[in-house]
GUMAR-987682 format. One line per field, with one value per atom (N, C-alpha, C, O): atom name; residue number from 1; y, x, z. Coordinates in Angstrom, 2 decimals, always signed. Each point is the difference from the previous one (the first is absolute). Layout:
name = CA / ...
resi = NUM / ...
v = Y / ...
u = X / ...
w = Z / ...
END
This chain:
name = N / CA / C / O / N / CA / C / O / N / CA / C / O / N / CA / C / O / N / CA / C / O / N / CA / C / O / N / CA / C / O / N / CA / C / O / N / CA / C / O / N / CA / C / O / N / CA / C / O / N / CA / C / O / N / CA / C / O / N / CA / C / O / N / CA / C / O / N / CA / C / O / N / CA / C / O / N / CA / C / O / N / CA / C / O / N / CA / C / O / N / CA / C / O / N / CA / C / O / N / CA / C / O / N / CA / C / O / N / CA / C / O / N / CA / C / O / N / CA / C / O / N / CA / C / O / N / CA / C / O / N / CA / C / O / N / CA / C / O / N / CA / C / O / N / CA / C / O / N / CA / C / O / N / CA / C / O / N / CA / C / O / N / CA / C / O / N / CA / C / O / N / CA / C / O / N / CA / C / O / N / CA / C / O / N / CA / C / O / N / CA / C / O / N / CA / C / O / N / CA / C / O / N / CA / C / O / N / CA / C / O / N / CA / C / O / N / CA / C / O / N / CA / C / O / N / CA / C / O / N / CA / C / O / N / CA / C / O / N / CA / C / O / N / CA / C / O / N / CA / C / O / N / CA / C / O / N / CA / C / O / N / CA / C / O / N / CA / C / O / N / CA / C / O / N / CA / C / O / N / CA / C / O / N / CA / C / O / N / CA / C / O / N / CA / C / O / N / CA / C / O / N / CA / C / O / N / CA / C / O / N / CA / C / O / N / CA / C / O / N / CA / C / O / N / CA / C / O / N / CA / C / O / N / CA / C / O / N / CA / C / O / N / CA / C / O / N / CA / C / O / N / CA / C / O / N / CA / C / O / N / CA / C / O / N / CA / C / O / N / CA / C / O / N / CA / C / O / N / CA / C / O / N / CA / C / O / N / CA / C / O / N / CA / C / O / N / CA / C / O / N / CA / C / O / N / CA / C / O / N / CA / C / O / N / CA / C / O / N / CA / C / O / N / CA / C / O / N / CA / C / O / N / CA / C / O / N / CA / C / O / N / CA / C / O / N / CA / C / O / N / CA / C / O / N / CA / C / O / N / CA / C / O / N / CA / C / O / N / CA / C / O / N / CA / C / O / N / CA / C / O / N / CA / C / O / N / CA / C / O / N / CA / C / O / N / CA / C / O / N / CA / C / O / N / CA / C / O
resi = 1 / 1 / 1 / 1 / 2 / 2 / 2 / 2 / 3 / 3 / 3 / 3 / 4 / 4 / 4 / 4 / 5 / 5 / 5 / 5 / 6 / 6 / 6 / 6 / 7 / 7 / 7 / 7 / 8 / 8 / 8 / 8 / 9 / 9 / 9 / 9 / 10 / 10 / 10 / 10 / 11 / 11 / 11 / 11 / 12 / 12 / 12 / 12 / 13 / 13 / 13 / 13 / 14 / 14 / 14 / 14 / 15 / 15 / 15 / 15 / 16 / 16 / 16 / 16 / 17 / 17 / 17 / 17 / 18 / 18 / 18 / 18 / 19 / 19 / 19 / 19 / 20 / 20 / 20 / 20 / 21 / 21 / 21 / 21 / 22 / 22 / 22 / 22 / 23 / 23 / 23 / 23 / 24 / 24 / 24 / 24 / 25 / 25 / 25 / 25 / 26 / 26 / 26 / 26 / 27 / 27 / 27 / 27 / 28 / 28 / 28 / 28 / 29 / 29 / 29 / 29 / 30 / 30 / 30 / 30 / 31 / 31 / 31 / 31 / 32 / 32 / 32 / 32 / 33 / 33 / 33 / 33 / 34 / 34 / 34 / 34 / 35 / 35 / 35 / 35 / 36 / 36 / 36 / 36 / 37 / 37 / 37 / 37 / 38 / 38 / 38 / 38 / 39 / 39 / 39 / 39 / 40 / 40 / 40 / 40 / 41 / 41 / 41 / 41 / 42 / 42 / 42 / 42 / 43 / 43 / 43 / 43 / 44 / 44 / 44 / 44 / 45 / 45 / 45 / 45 / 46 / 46 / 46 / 46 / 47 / 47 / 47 / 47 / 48 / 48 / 48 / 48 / 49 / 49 / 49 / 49 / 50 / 50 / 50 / 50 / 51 / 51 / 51 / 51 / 52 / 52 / 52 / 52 / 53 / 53 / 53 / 53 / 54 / 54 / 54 / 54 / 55 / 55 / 55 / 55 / 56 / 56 / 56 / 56 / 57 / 57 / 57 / 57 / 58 / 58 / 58 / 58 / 59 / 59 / 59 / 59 / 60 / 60 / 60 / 60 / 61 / 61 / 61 / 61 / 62 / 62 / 62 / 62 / 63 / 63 / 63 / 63 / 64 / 64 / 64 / 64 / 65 / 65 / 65 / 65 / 66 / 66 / 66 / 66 / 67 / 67 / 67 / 67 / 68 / 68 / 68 / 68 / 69 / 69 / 69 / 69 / 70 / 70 / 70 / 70 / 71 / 71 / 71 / 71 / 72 / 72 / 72 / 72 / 73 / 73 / 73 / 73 / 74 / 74 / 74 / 74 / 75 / 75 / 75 / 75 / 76 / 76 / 76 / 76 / 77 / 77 / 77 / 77 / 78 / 78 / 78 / 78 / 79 / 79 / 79 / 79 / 80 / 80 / 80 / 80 / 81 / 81 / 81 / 81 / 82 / 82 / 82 / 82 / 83 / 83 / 83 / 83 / 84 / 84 / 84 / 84 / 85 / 85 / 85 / 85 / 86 / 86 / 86 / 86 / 87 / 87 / 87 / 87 / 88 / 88 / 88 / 88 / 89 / 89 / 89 / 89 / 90 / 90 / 90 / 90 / 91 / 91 / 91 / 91 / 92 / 92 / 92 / 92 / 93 / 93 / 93 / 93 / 94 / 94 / 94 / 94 / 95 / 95 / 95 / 95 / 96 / 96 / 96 / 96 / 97 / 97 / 97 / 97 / 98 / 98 / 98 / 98 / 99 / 99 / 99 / 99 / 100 / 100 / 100 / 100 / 101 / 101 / 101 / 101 / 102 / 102 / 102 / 102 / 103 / 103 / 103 / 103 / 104 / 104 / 104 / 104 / 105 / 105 / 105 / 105 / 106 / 106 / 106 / 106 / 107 / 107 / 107 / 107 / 108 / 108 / 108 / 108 / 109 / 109 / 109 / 109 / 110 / 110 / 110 / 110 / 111 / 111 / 111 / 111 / 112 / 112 / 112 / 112 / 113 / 113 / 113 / 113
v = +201.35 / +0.56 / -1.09 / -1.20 / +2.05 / -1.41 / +0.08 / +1.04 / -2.42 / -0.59 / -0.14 / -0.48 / +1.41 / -0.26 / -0.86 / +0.33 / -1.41 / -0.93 / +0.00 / +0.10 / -0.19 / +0.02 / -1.75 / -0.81 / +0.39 / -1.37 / +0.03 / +1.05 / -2.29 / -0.02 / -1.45 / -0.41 / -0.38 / -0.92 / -0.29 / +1.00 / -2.24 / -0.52 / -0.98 / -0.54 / -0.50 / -0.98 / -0.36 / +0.63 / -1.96 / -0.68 / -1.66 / -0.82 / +0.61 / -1.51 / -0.56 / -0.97 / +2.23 / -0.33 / +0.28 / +0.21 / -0.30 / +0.49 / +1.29 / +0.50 / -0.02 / +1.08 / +0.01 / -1.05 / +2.53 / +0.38 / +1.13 / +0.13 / +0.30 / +1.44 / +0.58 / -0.87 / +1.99 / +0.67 / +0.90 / +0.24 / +0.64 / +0.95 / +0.86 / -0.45 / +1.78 / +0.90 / +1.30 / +0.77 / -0.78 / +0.85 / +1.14 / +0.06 / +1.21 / +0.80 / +1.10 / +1.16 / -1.51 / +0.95 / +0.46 / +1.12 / -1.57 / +0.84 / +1.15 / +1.06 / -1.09 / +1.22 / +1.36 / +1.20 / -2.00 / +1.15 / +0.98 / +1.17 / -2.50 / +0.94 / +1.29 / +1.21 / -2.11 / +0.74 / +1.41 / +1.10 / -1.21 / +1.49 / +1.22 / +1.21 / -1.69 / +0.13 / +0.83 / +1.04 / -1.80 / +0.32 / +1.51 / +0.83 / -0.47 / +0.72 / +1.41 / +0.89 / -0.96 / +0.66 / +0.17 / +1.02 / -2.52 / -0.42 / -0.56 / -1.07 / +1.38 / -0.76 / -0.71 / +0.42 / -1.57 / -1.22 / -0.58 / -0.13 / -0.27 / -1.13 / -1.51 / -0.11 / -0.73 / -1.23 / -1.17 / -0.61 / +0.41 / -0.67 / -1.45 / +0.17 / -1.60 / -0.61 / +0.42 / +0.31 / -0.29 / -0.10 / +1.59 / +0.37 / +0.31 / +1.64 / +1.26 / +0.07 / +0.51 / +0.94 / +1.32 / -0.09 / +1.10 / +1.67 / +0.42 / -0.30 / +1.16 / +1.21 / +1.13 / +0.12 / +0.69 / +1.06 / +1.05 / -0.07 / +1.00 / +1.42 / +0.94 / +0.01 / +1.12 / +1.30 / +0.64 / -0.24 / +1.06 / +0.72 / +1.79 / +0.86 / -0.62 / +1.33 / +0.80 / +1.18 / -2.09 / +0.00 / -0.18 / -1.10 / +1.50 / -0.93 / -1.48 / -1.14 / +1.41 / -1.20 / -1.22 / -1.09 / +1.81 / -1.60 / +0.02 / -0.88 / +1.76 / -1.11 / -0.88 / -1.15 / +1.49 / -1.11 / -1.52 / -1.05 / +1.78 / -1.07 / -1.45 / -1.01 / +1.43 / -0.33 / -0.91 / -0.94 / +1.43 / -1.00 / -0.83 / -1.13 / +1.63 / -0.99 / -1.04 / -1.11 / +1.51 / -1.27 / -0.55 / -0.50 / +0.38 / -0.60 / -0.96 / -1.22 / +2.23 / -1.44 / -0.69 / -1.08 / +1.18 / -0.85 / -1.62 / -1.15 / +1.66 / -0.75 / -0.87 / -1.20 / +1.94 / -0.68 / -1.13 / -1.21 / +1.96 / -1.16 / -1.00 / -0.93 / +1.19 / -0.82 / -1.64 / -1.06 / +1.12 / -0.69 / -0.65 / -1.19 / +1.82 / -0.30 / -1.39 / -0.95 / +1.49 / -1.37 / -0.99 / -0.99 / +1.21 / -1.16 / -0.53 / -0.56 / +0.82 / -0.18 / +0.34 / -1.01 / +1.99 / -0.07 / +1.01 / +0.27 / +0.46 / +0.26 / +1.07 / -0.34 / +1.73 / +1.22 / -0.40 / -0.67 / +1.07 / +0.54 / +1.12 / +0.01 / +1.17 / +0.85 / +0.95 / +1.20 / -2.10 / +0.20 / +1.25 / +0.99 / -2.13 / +0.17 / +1.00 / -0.08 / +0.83 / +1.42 / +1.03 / +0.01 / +1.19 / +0.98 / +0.99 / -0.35 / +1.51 / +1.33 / +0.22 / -0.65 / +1.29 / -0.16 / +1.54 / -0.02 / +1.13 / +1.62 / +0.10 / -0.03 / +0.18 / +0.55 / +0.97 / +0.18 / +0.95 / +1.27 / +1.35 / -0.22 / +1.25 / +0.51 / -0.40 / -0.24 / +0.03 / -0.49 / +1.24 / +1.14 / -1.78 / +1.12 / -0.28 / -0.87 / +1.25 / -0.40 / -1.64 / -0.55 / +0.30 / -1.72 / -0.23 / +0.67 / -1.56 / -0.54 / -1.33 / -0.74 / +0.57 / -1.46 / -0.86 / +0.02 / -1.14 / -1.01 / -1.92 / -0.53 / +0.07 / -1.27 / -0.85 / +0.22 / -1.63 / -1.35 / -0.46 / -0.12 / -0.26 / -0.30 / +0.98 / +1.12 / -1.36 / +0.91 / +0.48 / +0.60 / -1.02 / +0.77 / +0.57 / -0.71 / +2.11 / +0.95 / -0.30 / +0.02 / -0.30 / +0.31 / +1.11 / +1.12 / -1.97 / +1.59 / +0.47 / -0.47 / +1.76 / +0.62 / -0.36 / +0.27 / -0.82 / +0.07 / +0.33 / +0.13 / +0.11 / +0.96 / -0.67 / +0.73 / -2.38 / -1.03 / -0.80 / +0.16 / -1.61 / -1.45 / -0.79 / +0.30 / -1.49 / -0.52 / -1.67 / -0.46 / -0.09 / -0.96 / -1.49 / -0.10 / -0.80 / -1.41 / +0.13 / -0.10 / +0.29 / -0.23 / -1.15 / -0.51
u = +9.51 / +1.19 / +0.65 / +0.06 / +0.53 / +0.49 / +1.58 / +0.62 / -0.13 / +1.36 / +0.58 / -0.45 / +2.15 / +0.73 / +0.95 / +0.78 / -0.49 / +0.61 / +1.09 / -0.25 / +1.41 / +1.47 / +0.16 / -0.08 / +0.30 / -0.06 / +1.38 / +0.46 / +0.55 / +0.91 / +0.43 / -0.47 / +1.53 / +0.17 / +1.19 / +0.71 / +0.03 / +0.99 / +0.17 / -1.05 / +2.41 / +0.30 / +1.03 / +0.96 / -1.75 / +0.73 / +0.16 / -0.90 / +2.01 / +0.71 / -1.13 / -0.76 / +1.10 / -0.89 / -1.80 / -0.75 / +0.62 / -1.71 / -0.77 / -0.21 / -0.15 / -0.42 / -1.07 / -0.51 / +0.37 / -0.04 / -1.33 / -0.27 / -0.17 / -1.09 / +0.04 / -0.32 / +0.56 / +0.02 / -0.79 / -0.52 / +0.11 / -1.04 / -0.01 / -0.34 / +0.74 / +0.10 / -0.67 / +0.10 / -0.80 / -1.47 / +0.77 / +0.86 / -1.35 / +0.85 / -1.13 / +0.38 / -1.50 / -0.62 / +0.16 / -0.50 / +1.21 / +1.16 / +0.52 / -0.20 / +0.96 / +0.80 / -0.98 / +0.19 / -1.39 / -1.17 / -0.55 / -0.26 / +0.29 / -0.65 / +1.08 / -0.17 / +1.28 / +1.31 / -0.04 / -0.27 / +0.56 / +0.35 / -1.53 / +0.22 / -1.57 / -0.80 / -0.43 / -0.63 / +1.19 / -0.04 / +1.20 / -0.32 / +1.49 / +0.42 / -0.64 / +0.66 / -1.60 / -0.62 / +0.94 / +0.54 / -0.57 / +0.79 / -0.98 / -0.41 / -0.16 / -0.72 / +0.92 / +1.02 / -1.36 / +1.11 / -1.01 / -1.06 / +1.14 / -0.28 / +0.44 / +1.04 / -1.30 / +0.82 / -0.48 / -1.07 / +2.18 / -0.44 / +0.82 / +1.09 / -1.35 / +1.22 / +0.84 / -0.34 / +1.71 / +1.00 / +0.55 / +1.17 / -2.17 / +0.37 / -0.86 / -1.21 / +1.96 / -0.58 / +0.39 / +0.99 / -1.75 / +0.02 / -0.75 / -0.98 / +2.16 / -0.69 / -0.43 / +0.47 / -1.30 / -0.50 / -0.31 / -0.67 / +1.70 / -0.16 / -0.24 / +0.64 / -1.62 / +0.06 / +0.85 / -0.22 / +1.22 / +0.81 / +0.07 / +0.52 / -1.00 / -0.37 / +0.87 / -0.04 / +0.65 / +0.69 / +1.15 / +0.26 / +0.81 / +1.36 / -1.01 / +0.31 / -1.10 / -0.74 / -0.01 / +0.56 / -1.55 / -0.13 / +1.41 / +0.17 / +0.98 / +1.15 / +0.21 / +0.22 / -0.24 / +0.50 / -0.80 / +0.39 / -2.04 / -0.74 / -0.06 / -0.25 / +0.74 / +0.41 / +1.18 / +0.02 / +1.20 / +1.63 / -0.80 / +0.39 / -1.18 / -0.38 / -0.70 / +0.51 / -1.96 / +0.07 / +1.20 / -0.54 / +1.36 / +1.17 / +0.58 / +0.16 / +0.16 / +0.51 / -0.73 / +0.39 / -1.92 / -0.73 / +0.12 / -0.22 / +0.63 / -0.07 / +0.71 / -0.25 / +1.51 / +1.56 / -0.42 / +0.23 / -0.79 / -0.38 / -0.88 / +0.03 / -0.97 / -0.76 / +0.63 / +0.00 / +0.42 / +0.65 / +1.19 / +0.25 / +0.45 / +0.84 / -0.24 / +0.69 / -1.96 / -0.58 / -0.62 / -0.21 / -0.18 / -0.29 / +0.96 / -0.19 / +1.35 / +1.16 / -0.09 / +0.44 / -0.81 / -0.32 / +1.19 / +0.52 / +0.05 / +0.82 / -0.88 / -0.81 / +1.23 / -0.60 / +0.69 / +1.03 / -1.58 / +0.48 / +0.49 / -1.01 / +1.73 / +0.29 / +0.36 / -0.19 / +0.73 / +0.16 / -0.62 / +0.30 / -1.79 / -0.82 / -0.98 / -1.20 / +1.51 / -0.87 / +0.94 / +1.18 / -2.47 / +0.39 / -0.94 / -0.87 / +1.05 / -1.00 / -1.12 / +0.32 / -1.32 / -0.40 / -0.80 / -0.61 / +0.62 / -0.72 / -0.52 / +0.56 / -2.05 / -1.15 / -0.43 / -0.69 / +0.97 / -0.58 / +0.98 / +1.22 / -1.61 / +1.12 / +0.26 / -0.82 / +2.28 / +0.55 / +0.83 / +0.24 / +0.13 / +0.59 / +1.56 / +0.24 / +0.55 / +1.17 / +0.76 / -0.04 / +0.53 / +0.25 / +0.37 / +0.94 / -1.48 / +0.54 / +0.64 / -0.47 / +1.94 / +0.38 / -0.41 / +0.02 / -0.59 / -0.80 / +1.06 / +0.41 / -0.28 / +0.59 / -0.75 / -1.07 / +1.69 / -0.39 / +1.36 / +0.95 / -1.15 / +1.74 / +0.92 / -0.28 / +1.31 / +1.10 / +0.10 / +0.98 / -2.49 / +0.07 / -0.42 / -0.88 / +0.92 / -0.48 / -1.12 / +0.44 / -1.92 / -0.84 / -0.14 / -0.52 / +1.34 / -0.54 / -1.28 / -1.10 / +1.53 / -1.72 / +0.11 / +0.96 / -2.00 / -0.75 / -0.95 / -0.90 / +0.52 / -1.02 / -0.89 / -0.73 / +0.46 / -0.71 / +0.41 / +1.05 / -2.12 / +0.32 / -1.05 / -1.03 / +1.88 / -1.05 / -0.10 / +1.07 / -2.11 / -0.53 / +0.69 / +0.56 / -0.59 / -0.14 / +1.50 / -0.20 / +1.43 / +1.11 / +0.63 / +1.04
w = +89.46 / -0.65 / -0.85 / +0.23 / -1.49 / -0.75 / +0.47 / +0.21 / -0.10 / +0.50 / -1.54 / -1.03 / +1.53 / -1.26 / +0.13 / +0.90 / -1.48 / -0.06 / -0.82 / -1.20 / +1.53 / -0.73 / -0.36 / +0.92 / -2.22 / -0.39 / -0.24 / -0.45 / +0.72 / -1.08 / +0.63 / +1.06 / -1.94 / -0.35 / +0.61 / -0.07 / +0.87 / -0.20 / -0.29 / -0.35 / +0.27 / -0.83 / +1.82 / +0.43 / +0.27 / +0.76 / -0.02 / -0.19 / +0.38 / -1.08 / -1.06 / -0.07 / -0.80 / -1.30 / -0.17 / -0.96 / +2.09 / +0.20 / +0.06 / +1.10 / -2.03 / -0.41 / +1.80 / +0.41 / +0.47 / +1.34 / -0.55 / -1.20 / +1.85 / -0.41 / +1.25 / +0.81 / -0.23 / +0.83 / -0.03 / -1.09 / +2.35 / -0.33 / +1.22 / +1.10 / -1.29 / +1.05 / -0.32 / -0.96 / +2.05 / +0.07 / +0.33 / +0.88 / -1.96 / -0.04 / +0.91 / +0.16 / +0.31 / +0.83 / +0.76 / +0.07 / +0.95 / +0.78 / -0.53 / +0.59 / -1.79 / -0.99 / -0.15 / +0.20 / -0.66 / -0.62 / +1.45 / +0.28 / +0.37 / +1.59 / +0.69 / +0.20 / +0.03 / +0.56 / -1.18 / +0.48 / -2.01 / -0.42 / +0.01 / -0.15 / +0.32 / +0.31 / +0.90 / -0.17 / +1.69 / +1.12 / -0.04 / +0.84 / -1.62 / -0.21 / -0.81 / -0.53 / +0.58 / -1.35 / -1.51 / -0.43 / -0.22 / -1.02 / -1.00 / +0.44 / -1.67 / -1.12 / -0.51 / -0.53 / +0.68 / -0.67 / -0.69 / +0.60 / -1.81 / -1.35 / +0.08 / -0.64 / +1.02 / -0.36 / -0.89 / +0.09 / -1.07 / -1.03 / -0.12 / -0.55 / +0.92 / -0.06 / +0.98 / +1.14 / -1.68 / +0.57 / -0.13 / -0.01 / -0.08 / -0.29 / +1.18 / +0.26 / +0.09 / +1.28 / -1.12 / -0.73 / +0.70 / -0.35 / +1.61 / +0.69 / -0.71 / +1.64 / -0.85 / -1.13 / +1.57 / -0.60 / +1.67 / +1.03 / -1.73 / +1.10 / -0.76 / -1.06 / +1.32 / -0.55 / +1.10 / +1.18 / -1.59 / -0.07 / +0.50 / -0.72 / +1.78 / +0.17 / +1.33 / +0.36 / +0.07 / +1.25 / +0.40 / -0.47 / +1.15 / +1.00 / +0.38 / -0.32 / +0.81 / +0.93 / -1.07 / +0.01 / -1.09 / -1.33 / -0.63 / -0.85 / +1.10 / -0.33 / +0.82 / -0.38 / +1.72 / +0.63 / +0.57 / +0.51 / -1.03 / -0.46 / -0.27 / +0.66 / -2.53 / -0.56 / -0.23 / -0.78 / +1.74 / +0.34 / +1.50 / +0.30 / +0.30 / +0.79 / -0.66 / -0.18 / -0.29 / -1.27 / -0.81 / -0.99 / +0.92 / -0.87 / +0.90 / -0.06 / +1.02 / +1.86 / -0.04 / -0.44 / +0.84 / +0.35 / -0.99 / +0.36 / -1.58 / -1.07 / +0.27 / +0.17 / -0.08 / +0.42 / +1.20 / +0.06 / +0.68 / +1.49 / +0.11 / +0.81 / -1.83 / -0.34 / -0.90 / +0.63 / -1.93 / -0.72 / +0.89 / -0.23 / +1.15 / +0.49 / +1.42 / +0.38 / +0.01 / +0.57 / -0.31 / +0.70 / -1.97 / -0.89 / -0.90 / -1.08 / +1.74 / -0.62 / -1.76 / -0.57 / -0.38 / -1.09 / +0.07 / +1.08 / -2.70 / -0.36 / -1.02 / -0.87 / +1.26 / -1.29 / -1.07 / +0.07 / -1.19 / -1.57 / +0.55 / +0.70 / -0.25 / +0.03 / -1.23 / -0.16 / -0.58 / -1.40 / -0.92 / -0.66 / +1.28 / -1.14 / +0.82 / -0.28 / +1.08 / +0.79 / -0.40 / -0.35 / +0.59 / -0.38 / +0.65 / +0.80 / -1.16 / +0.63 / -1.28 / -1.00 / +0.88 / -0.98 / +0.48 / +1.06 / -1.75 / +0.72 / -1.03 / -1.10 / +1.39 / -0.73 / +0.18 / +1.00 / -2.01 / +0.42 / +0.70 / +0.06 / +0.32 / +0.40 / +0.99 / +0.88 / -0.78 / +1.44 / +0.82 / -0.40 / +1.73 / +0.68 / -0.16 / -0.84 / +1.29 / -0.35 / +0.64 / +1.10 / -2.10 / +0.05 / +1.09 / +0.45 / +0.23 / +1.43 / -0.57 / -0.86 / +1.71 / +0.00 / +1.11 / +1.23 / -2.62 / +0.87 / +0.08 / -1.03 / +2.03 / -0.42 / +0.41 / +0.56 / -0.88 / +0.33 / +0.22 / -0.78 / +2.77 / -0.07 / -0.06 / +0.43 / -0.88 / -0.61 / -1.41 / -0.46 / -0.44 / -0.70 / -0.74 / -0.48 / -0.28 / +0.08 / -1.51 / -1.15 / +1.51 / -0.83 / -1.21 / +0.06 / -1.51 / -0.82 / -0.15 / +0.30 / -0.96 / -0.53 / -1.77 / -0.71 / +0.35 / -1.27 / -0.58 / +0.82 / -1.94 / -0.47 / -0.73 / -0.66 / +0.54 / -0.43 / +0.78 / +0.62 / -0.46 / +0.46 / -1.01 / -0.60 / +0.74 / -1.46 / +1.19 / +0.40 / -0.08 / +0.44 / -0.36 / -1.09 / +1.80 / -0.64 / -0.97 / -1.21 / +1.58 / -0.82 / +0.73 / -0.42
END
């Protein structure tokens, strides 16, 4: 199996640091949920099809997990920068969060901004 590796950088009294946290844990855990997750870098997409009460709540369980995850690796979401993203016909909008707060829906996402 290939190991995904989260790289990033700090700066301690002046000395550029490289850190590296194996994000395989993440992939297994939403996985083990029946969750298709993508990870690219420093970027997670969950992917649920949508047919159910059950895959909404799926789905916000993948989002916790997220939350719990990052949260013991002490890392910090973009929250920002998430969103819902429905392909296709959908059933009627479920509200989904991260935290306290409430994930919009959009009708494009454009990569790498």
């Amino acid at each position: 199996m290939t190991s995904f590796i989260l790289h990033f950088y700090w700066y301690v009294d002046g000395i550029q640091k490289e850190f590296e946290i194996y994000i395989d844990e993440l992939a297994k855990l939403l996985k083990n949920h029946g969750v298709v997750a993508k990870l690219f870098a420093d970027d997670v997409k969950v992917y649920v099809n949508i047919v159910s009460s059950d895959d909404v709540s799926r789905l916000q369980t993948a989002l916790d997990l997220i939350v719990e995850w990052a949260a013991s690796w002490q890392l910090q979401l973009s929250v920002s920068k998430c969103c819902i993203l429905s392909v296709g016909r959908a059933l009627a909008k479920s509200e989904h969060s991260i935290g306290d707060t409430v994930l919009p829906y959009d009708t494009k996402y454009r990569d790498l901004e």
